[in-house]
Residue frames relative to the residue before (quaternion, step in Angstrom):
aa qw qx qy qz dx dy dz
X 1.0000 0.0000 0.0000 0.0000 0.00 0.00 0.00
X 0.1500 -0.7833 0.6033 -0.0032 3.61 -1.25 0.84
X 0.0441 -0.6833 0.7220 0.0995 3.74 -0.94 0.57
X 0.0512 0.7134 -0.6949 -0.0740 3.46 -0.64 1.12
X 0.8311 0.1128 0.0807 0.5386 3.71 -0.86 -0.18
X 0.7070 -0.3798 0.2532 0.5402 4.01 -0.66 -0.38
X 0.5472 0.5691 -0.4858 0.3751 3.97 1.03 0.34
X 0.1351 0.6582 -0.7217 -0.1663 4.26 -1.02 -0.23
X 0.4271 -0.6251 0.6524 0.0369 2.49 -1.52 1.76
X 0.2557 -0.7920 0.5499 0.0700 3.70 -1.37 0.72
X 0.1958 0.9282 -0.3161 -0.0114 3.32 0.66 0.49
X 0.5069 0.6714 -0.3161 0.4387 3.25 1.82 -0.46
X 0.5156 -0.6570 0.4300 0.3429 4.12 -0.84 1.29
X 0.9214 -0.0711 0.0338 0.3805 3.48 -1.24 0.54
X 0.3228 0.6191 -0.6472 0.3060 2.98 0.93 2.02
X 0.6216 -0.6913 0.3541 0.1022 2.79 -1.73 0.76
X 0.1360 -0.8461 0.5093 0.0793 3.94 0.20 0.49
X 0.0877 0.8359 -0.4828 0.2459 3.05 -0.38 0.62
X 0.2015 -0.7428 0.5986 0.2221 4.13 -0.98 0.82
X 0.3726 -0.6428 0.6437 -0.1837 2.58 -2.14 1.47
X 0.7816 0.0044 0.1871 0.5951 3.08 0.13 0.55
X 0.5796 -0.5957 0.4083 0.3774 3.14 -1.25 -1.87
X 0.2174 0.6523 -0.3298 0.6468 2.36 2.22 1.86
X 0.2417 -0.5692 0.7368 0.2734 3.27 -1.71 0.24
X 0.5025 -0.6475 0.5686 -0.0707 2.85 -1.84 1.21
X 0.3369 0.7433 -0.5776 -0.0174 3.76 0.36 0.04
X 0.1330 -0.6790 0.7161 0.0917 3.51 -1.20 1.05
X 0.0135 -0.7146 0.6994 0.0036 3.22 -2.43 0.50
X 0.7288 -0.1763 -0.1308 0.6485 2.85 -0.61 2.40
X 0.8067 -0.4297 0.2790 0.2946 3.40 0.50 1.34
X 0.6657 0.4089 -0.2653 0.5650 3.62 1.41 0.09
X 0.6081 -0.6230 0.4619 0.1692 3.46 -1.30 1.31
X 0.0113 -0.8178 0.5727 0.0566 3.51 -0.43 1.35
X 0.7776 -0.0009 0.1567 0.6089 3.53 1.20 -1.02
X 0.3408 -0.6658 0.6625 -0.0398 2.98 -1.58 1.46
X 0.1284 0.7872 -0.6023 -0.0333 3.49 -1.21 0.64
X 0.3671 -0.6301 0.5200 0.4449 3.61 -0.56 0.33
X 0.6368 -0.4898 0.4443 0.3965 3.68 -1.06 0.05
X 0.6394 0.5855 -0.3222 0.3801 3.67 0.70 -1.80
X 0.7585 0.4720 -0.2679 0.3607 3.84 0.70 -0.99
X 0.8300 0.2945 -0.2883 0.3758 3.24 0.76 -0.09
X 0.4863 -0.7739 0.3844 0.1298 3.66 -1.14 0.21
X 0.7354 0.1390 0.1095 0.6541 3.00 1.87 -0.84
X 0.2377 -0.7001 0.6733 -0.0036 3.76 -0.86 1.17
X 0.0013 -0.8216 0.5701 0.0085 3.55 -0.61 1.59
X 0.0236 0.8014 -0.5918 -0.0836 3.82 0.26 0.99
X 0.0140 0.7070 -0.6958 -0.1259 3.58 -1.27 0.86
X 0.8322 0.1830 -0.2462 0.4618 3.15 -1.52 1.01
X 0.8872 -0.1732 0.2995 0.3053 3.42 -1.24 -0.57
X 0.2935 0.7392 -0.4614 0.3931 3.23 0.64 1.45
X 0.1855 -0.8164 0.5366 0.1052 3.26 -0.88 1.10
X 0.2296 -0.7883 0.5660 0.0745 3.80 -0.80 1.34
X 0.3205 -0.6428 0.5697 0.3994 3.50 -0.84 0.32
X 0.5436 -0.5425 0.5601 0.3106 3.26 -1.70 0.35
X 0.5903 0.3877 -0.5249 0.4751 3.88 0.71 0.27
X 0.7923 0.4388 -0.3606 0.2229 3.22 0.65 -0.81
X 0.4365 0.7330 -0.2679 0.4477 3.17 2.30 0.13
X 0.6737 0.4710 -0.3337 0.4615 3.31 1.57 -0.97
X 0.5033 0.7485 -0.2789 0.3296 3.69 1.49 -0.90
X 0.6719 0.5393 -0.2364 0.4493 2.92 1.35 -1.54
X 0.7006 0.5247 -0.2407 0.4195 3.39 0.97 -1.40
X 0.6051 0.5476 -0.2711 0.5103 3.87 1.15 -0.81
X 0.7273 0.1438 -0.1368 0.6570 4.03 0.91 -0.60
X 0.7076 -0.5920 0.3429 0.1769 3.46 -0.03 1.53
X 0.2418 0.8619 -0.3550 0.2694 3.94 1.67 0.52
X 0.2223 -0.8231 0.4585 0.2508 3.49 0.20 0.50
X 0.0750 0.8074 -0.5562 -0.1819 3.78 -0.32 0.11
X 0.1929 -0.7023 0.6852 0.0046 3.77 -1.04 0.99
X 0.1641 -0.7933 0.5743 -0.1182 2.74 -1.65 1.34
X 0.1391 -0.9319 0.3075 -0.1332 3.17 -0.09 1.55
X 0.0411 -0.7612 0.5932 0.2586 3.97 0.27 -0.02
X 0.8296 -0.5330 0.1353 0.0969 2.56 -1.94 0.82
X 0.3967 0.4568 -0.4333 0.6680 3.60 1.74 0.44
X 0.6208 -0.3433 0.6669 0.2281 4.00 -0.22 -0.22
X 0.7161 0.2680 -0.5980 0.2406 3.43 0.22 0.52
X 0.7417 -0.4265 0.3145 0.4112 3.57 -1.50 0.27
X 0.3381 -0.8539 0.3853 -0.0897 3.20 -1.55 0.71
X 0.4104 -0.5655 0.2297 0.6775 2.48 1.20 -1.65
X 0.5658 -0.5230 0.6130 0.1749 3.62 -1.76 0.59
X 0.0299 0.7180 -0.6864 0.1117 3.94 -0.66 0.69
X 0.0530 0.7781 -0.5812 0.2324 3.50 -0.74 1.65
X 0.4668 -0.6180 0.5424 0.3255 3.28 -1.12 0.27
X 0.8306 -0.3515 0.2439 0.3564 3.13 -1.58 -0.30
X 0.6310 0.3197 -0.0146 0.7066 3.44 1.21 -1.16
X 0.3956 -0.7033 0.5680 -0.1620 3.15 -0.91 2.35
X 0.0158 0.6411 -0.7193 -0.2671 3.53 -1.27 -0.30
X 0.4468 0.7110 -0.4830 0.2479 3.49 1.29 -0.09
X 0.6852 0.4242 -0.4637 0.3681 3.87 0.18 -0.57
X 0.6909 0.4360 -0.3606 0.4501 3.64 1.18 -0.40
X 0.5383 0.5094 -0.4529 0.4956 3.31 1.06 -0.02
X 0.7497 0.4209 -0.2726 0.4320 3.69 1.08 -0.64
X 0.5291 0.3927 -0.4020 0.6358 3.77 1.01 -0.23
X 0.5946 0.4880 -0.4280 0.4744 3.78 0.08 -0.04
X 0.7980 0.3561 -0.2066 0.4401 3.39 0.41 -0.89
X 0.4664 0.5775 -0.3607 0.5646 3.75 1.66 -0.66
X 0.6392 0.6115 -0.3102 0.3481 3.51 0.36 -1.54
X 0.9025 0.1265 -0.0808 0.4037 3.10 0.34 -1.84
X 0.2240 0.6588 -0.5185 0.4969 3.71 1.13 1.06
X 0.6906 0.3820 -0.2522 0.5600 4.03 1.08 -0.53
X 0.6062 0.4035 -0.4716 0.4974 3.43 1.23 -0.18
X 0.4585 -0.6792 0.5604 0.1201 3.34 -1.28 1.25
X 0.5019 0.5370 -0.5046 0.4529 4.08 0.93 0.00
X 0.8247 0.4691 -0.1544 0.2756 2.83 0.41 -1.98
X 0.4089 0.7147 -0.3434 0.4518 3.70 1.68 -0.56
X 0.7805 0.4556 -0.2122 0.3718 3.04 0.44 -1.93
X 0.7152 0.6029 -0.1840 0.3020 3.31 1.21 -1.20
X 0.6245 0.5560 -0.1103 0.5374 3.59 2.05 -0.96
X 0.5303 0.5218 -0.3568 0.5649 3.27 1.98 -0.52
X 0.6264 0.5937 -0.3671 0.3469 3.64 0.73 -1.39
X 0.6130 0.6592 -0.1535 0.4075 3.08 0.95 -1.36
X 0.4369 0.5504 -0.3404 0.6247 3.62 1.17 -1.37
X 0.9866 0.0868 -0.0287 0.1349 2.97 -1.22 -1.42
X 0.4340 0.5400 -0.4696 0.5472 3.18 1.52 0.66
X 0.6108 0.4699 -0.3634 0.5236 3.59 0.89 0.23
X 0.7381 0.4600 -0.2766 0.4087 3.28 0.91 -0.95
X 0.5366 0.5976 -0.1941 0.5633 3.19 1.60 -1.14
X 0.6756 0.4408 -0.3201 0.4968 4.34 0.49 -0.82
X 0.7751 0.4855 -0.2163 0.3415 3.79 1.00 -0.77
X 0.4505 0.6530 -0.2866 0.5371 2.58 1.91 -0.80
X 0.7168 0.5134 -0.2540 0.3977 3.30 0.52 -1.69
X 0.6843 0.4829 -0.2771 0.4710 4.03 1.06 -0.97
X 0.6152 0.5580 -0.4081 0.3790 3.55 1.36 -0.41
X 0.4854 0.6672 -0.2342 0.5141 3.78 1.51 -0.75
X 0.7924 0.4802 -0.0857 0.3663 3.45 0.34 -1.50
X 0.4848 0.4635 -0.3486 0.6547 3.62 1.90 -0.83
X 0.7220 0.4438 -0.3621 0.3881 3.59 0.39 -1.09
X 0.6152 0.6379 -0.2986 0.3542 3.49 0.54 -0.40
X 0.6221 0.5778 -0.0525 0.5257 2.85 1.33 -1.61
X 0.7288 0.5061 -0.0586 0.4575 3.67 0.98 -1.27
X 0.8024 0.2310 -0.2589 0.4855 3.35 1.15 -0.72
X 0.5948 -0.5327 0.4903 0.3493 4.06 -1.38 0.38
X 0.7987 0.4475 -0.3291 0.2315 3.10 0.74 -1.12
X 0.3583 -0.7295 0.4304 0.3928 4.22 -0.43 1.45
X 0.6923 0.4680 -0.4987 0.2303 4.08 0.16 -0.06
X 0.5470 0.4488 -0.4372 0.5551 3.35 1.50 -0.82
X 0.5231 0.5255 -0.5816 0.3347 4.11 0.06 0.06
X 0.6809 0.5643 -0.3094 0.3497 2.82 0.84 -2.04
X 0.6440 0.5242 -0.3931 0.3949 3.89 0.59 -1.00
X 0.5820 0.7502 -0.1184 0.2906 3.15 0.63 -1.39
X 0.6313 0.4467 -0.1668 0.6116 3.36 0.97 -1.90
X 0.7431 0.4323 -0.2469 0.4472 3.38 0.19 -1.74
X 0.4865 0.4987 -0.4787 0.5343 3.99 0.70 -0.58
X 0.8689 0.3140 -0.2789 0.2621 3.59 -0.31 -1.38
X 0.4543 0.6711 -0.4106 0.4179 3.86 1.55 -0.86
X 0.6340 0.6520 -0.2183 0.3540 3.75 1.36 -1.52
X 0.6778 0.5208 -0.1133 0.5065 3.05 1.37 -1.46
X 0.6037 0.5448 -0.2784 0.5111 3.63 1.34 -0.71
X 0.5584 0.6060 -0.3407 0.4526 3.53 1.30 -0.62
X 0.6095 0.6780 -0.0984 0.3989 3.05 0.88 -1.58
X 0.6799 0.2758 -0.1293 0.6670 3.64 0.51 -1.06
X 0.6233 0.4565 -0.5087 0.3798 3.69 0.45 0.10
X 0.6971 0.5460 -0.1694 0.4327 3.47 1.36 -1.33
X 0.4981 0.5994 -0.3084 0.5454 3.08 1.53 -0.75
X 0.6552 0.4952 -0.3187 0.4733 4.15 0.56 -0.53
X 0.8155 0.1502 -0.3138 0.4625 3.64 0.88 0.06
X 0.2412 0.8421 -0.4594 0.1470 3.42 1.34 0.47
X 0.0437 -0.9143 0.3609 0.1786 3.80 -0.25 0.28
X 0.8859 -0.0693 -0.2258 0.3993 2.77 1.34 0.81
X 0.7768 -0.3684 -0.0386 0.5093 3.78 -0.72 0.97
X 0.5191 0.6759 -0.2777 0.4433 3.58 0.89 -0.85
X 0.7471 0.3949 -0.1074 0.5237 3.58 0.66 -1.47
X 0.5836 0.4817 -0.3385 0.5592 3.81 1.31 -0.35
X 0.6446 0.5334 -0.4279 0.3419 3.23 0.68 -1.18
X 0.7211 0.5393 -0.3375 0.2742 3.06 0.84 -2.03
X 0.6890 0.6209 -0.2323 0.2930 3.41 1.23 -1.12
X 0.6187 0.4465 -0.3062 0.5692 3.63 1.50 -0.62
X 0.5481 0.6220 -0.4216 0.3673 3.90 1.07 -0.13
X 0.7944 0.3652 -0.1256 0.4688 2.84 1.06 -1.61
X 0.6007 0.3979 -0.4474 0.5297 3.84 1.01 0.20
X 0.7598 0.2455 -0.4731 0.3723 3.94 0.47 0.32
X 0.5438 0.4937 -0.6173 0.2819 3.12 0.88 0.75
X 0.3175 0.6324 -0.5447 0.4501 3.82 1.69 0.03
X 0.9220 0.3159 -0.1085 0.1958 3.36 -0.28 -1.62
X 0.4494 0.6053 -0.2793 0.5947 3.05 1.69 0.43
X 0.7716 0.3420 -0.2876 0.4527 3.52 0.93 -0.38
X 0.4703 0.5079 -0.4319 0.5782 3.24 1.68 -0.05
X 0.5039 0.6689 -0.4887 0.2444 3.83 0.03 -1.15
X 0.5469 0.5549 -0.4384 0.4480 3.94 0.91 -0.89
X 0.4416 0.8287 -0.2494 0.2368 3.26 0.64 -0.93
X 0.8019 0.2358 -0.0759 0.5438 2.99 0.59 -1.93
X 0.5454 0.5834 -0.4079 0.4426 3.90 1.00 0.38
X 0.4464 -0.7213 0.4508 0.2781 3.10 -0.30 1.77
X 0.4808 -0.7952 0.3377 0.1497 3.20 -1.30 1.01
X 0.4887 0.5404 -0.5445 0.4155 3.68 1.09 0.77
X 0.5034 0.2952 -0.3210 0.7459 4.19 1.72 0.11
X 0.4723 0.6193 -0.5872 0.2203 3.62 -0.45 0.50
X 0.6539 0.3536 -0.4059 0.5316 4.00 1.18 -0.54
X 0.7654 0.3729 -0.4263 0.3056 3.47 0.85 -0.42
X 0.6973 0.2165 -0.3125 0.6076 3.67 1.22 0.49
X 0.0711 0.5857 -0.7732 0.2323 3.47 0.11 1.41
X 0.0884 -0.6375 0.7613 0.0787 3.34 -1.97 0.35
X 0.4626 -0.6419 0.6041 0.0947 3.85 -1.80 1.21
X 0.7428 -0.1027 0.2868 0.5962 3.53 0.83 -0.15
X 0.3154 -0.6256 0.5922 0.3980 3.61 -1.45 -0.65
X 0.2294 -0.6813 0.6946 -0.0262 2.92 -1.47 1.87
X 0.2157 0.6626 -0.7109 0.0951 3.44 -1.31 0.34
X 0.7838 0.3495 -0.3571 0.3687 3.24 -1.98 0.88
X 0.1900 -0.4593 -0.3655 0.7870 2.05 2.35 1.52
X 0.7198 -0.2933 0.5978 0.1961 2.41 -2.05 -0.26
X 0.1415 0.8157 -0.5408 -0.1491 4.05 -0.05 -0.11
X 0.8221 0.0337 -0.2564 0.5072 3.88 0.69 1.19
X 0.6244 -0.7465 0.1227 0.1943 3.44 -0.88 0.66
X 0.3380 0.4361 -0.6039 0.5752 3.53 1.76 1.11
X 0.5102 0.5425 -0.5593 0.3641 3.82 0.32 -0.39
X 0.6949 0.4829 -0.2682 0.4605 3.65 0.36 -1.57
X 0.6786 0.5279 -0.3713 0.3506 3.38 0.75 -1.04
X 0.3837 0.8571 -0.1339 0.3165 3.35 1.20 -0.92
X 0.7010 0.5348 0.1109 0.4587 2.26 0.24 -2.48
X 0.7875 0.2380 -0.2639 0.5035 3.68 0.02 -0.56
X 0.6072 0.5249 -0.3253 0.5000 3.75 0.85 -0.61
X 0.6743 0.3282 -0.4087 0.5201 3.78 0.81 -0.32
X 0.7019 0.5818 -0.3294 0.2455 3.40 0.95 -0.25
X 0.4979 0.6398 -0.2382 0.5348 3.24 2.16 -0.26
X 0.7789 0.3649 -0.2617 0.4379 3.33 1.19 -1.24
X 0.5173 0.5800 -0.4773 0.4101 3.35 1.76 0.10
X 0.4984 0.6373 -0.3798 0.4485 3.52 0.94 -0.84
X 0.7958 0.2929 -0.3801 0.3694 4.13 0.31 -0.91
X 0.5272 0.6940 -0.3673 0.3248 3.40 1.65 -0.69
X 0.4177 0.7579 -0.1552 0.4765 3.13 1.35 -0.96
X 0.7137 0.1406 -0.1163 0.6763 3.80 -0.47 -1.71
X 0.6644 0.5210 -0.4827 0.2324 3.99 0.03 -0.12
X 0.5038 0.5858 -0.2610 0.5787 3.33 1.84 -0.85
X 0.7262 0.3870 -0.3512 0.4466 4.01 0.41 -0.93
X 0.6654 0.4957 -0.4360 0.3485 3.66 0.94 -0.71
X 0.5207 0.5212 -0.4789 0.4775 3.80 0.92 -0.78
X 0.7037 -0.3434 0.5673 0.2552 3.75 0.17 -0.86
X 0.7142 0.4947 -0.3583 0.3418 3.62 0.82 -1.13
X 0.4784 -0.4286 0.5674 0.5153 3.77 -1.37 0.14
X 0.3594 -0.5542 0.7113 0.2404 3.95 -1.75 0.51
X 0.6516 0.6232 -0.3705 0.2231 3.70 0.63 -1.00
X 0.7793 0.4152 -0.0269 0.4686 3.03 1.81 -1.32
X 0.0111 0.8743 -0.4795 0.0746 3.65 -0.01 1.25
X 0.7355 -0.5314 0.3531 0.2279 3.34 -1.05 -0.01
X 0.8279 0.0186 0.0146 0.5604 3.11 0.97 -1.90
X 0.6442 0.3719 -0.4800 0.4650 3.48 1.19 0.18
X 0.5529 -0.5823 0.4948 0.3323 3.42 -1.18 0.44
X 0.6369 -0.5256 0.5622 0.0446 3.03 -1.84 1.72
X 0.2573 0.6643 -0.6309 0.3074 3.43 -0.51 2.12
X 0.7640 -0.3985 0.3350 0.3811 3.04 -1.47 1.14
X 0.8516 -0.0055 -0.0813 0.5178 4.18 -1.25 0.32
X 0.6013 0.5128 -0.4753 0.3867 4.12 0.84 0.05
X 0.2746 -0.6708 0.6589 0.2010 3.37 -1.33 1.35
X 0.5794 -0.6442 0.4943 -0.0705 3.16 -0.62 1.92
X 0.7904 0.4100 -0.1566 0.4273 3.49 0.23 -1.70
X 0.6365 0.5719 -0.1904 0.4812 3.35 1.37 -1.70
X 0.7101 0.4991 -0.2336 0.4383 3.63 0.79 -0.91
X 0.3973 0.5485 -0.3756 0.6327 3.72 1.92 -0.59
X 0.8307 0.4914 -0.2315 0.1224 3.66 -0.01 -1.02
X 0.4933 0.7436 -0.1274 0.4329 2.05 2.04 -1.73
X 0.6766 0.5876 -0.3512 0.2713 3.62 0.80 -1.19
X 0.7049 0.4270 -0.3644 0.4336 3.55 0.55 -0.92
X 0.6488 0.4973 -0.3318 0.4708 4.16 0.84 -0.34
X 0.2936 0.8122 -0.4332 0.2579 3.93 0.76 0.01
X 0.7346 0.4659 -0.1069 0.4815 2.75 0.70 -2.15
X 0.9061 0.2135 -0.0757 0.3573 3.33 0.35 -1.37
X 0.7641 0.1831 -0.3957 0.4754 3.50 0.81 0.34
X 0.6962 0.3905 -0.3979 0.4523 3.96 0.78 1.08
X 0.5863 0.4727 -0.3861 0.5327 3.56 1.16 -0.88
X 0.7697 0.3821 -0.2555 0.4430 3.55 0.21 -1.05
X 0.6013 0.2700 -0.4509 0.6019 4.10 0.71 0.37
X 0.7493 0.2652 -0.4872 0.3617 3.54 -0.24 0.21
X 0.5660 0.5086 -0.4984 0.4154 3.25 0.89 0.17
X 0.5730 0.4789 -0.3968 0.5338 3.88 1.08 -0.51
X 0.8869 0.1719 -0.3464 0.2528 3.41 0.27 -0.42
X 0.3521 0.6120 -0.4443 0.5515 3.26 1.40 1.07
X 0.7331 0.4775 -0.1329 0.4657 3.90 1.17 -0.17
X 0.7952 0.1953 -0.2195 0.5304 2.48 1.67 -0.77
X 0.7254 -0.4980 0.2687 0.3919 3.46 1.28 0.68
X 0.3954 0.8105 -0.3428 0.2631 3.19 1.35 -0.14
X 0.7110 0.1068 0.0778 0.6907 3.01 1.33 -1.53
X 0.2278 -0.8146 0.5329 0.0237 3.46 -0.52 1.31
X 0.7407 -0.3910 0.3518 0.4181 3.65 -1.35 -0.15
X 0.7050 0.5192 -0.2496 0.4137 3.77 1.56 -1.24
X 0.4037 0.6520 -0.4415 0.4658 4.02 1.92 -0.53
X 0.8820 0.0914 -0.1980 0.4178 3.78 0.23 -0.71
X 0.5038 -0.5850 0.6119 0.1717 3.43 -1.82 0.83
X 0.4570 -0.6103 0.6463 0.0322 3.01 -1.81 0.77
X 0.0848 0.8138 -0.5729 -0.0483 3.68 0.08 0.45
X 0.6768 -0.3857 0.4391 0.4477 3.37 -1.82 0.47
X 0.8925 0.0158 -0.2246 0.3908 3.31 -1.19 1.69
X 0.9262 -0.2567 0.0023 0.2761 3.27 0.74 0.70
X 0.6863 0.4265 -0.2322 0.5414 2.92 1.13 -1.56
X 0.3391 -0.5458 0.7535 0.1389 3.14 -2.40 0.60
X 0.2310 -0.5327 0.8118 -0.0617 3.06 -1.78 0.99
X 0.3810 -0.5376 0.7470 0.0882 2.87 -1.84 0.82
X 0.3318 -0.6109 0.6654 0.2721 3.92 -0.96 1.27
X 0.8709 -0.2113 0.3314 0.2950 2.97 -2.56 0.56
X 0.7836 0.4166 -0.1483 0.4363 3.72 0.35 -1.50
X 0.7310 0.3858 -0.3667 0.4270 3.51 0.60 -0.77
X 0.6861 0.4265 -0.4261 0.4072 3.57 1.16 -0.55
X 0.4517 0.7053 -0.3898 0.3829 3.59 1.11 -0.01
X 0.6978 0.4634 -0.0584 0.5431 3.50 1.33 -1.25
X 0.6982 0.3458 -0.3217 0.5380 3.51 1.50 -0.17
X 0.6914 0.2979 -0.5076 0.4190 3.57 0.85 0.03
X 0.2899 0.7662 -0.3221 0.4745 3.60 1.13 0.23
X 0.7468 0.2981 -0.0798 0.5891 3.36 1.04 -0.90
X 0.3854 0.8407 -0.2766 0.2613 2.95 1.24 -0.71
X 0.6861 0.6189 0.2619 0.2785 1.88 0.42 -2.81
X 0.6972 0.4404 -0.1664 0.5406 3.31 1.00 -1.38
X 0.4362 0.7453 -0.3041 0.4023 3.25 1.62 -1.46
X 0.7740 0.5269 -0.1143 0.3319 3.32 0.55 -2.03
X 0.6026 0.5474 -0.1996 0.5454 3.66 1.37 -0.72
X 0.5514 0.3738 -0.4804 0.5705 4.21 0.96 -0.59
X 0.5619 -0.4894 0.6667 -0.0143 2.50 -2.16 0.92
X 0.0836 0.7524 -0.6378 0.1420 3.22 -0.96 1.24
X 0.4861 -0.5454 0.6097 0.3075 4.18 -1.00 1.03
X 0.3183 -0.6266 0.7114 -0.0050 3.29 -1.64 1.37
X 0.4163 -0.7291 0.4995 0.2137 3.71 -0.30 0.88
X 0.6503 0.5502 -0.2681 0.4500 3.33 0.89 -1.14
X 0.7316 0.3512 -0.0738 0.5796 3.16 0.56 -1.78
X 0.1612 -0.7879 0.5847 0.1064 3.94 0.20 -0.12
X 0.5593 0.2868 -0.5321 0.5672 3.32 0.57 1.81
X 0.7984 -0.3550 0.4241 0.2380 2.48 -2.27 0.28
X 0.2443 0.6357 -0.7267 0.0900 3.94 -0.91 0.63
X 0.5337 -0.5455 0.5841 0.2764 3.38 -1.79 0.96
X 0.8181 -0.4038 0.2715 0.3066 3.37 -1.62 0.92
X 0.7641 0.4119 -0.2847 0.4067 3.18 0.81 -1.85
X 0.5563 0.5888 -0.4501 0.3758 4.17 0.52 -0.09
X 0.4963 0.7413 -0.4174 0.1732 3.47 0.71 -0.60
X 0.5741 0.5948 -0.3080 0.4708 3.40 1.31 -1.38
X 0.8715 0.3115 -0.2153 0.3116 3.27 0.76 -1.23
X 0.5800 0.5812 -0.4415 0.3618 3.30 1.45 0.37
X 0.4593 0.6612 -0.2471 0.5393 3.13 1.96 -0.70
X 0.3894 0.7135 -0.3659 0.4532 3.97 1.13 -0.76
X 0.8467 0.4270 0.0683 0.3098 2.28 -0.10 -2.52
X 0.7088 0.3460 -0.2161 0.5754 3.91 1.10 -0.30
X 0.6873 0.5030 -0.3377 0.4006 3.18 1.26 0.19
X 0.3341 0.6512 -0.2290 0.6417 3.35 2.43 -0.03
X 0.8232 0.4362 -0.1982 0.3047 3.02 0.11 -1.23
X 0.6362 0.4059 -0.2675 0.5991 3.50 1.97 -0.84
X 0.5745 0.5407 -0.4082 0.4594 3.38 1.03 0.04
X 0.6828 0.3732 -0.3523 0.5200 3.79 1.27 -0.53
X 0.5360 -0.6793 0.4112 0.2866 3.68 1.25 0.00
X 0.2417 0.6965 -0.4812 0.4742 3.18 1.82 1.29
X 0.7533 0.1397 -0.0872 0.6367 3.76 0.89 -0.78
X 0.4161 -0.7608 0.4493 0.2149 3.10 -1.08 0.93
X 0.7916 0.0672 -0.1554 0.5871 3.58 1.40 0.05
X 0.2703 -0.8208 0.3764 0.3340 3.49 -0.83 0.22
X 0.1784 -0.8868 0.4103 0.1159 3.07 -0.77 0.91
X 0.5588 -0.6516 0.4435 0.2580 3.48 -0.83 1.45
X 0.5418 -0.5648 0.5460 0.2987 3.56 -1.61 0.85
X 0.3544 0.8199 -0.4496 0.0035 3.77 -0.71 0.52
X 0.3681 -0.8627 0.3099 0.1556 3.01 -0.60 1.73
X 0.6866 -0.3711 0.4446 0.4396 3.59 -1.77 0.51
């Protein structure tokens, strides 16, 4: 269990929630883990397999308590409210200011100066980590590139001039990325660029499913705050594309897919025999290897990592939703900017 700001996350299997008083109650195996008064919080996050009393369901609904429901990967579920919402004003706020061209320009920066700083810290560990001086040499000269970038990216004035700028730094950091793949598996996970829709080799594919998992939590994180997913900022508004999620999605890339498929490409996890070749190109991961990557995933989602903002400890898998949650909050005009998760 977590109380971060006015949200408590539930994360522990087949605890019990439950009202006390004018407290939540959460027991496990019948033993008190955590008290809350009611007044302090705003939101009940239950993932997986949690059991809620129905009083404490009606309680929630009677003092305006948000309760989210989640299965046990983090994806979305459902939203349980009372009569009186703040969601449509959270959502005509966020429509509204999606037409305001500052603020766009300003939630994109944001994006990809996060995506673009993590990227840049994933390179630099590798650098730092490996003996060999050409993979450094790539590496350094990858990340110096990427440092440009996020400089240019600070006077950009508008979407076009971001875009051009997050295009042209992942094709930098994408051609380095071979790099960090120890070189006796390096021909059998070399990579041309990023390919997708297929895939056309098998760190692409690998990729490829790992952005699809972390797109999935970005996602149920965007519906739990309330916000529309459809409607983002810096990616462009298309029929069945979650927009918002794909805005989020940007600052996690680096660090919770590039850096697990590179462990399990290093560490053998996922070998050359996990992915298929199909007629014309594309690669697929088989049945087993994708079994072993959300598996890792997963595990991925449980380490602990320091929030700058918040200055504590929160496990991997919360990030979307703290990142959600501060991205609401500049959209209700609680924070005056948003500011992207970026690690040491």
């Amino acid at each position: 269990m977590y109380q971060i700001l006015n949200t408590l996350y539930i994360m522990t299997p087949n605890a019990y929630a439950h009202l006390e008083n004018d407290t939540v109650r959460i027991d496990v195996e019948r033993q008190k883990k955590l008290q809350v008064p009611l007044h302090h919080l705003g939101t009940l996050v239950c993932f997986g397999n949690i059991m809620i009393s129905p009083a404490l369901m009606h309680r929630c609904a009677d003092d305006g308590i948000g309760l989210v429901l989640l299965d046990g990967n983090g994806r979305f579920k459902a939203r349980l409210e009372g009569a009186v919402s703040g969601n449509i004003l959270l959502r005509q706020a966020q429509h509204r200011l999606a037409a305001d061209t500052a603020f766009a320009v300003a939630v994109a920066k944001s994006a990809i100066a996060g995506k673009l700083r993590n990227s840049r810290q994933v390179l630099l560990r590798g650098a730092r980590e490996t003996d060999d001086e050409q993979d450094q040499k790539v590496l350094a000269q990858a990340a110096e590139a990427l440092a440009g970038s996020i400089r240019n990216l600070a006077i950009a004035g508008n979407l076009d001039v971001v875009r051009g700028i997050e295009g042209d730094a992942a094709k930098v950091y994408f051609s380095a990325l071979p790099n960090l793949v120890r070189r006796n598996v390096r021909e059998y996970f070399t990579m041309d660029g990023r390919t997708r829709r297929p895939p056309r080799d098998r760190f692409n594919a690998l990729l490829s499913f790992l952005y699809s998992m972390v797109m999935n939590d970005c996602r149920s994180a965007i519906e739990s705050v309330g916000l529309d997913p459809q409607l983002g900022f810096l990616h462009a508004v298309r029929p069945g594309r979650a927009a918002l999620a794909l805005d989020l999605m940007e600052e996690f890339r680096a660090i919770l897919a590039d850096r697990l498929a590179l462990t399990l490409v290093n560490r053998g996890q996922i070998t050359e025999r996990n992915l298929q070749i199909r007629e014309g190109g594309a690669v697929y991961l088989e049945d087993d290897a994708r079994k072993i990557v959300v598996a890792a995933y997963q595990e991925r989602k449980q380490e602990e990592i320091n929030h700058p903002l918040l200055d504590a400890k929160v496990p991997f898998g919360l990030l979307p939703q703290l990142q959600a949650r501060f991205m609401a909050r500049t959209i209700r005009g609680d924070m005056e900017a948003y500011i992207p998760f970026l690690v040491k």
